[in-house]
C-alpha positions in Angstrom: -101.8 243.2 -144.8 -103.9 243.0 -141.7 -106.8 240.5 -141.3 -108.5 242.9 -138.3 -112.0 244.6 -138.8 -113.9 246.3 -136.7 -117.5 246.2 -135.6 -119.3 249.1 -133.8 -121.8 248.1 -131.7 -123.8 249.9 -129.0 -123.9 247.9 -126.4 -126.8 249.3 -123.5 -125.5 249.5 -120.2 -126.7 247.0 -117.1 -129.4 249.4 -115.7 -131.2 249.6 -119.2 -131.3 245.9 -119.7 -135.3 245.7 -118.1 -134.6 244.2 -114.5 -137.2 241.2 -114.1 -135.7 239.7 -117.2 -131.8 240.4 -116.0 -132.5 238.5 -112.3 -134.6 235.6 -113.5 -133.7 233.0 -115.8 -137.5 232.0 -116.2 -138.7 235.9 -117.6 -140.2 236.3 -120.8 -138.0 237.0 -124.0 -139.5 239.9 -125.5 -137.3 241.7 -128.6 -134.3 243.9 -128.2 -134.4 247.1 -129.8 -131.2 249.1 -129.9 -130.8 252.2 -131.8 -127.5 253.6 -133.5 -125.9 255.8 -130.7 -124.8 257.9 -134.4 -127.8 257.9 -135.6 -131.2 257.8 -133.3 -133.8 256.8 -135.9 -131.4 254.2 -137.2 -132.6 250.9 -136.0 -129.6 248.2 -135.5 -130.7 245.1 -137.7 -131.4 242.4 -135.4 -129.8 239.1 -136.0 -131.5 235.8 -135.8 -132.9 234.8 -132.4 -130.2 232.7 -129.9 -133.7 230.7 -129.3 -132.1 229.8 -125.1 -134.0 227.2 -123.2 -133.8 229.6 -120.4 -132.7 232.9 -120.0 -133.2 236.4 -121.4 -132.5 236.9 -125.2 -131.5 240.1 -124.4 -128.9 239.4 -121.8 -127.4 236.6 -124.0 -127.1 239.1 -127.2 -125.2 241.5 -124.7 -123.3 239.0 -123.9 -122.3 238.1 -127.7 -121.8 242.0 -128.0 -119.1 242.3 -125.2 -117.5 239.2 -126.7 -116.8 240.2 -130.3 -114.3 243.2 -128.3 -112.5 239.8 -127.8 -112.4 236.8 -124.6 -113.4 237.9 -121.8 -113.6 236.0 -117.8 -117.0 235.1 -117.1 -116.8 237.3 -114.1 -116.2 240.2 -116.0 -119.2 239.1 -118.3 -121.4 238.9 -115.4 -120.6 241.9 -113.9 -120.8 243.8 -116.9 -125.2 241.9 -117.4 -125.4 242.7 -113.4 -126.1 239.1 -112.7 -124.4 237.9 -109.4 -124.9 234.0 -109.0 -122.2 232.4 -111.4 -124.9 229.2 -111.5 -127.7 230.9 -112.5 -124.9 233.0 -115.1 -123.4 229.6 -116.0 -126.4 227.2 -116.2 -128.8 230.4 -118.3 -126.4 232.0 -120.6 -123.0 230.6 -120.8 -123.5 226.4 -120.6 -126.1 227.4 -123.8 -124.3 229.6 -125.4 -121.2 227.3 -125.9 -123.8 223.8 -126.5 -124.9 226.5 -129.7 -121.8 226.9 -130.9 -121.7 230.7 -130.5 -119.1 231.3 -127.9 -116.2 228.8 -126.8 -113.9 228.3 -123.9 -110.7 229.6 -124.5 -109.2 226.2 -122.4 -111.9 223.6 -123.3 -109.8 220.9 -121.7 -110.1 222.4 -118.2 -113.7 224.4 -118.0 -113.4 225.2 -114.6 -109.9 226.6 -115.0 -109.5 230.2 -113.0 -108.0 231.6 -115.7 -110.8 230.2 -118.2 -112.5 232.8 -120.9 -115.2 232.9 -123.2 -114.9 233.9 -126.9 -117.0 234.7 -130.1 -116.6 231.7 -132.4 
């Protein structure tokens, strides 16, 4: 028996992610709404707020979204958000994700490792 499931989630492409909040760390974190690609008038439930020091909630939950398809590189995570600096990725959404417990390093003895990924845990 197989211990796989599967989650379906719509996950909103870079250029719909509002563009003062995907280039600066500092921008306000207003609440995502995504609707069911399925169903239009179903609302997805939102889940309780990631709460980041800095950062935009809604770049962090897209973040969490591409993750739960499995690990991914960080530069394939910030290409995927349309964020270019790797500090500003690192030191808004990753280095606060993983202090909150809700994504780890796949090699968390060697962070800076080139073939390091992120995963859901």
């Amino acid at each position: 028996m197989s211990n796989h499931f599967h989650i379906f989630v719509y996950v909103p492409k870079a250029e719909e992610i509002d563009e003062a909040e995907k280039g600066d760390c500092h921008a306000g974190r207003g609440a995502a709404s995504f609707r069911s690609k399925a169903d239009p008038q179903l609302d997805i439930p939102e889940k309780v707020g990631i709460g980041l020091a800095r950062g935009s909630e809604k770049v962090a939950k897209r973040i969490l979204e591409l993750l739960a398809d499995g690990p991914m590189r960080p530069s394939a995570l910030r290409e995927a958000v349309g964020i270019r600096s790797r500090v500003h990725f690192s030191r808004c959404y990753m280095t606060p994700l993983v202090e909150k417990g809700l994504v780890a390093r796949t090699d968390p003895d060697k962070p800076m490792s080139p073939r390091q990924e992120y995963k859901l845990t």
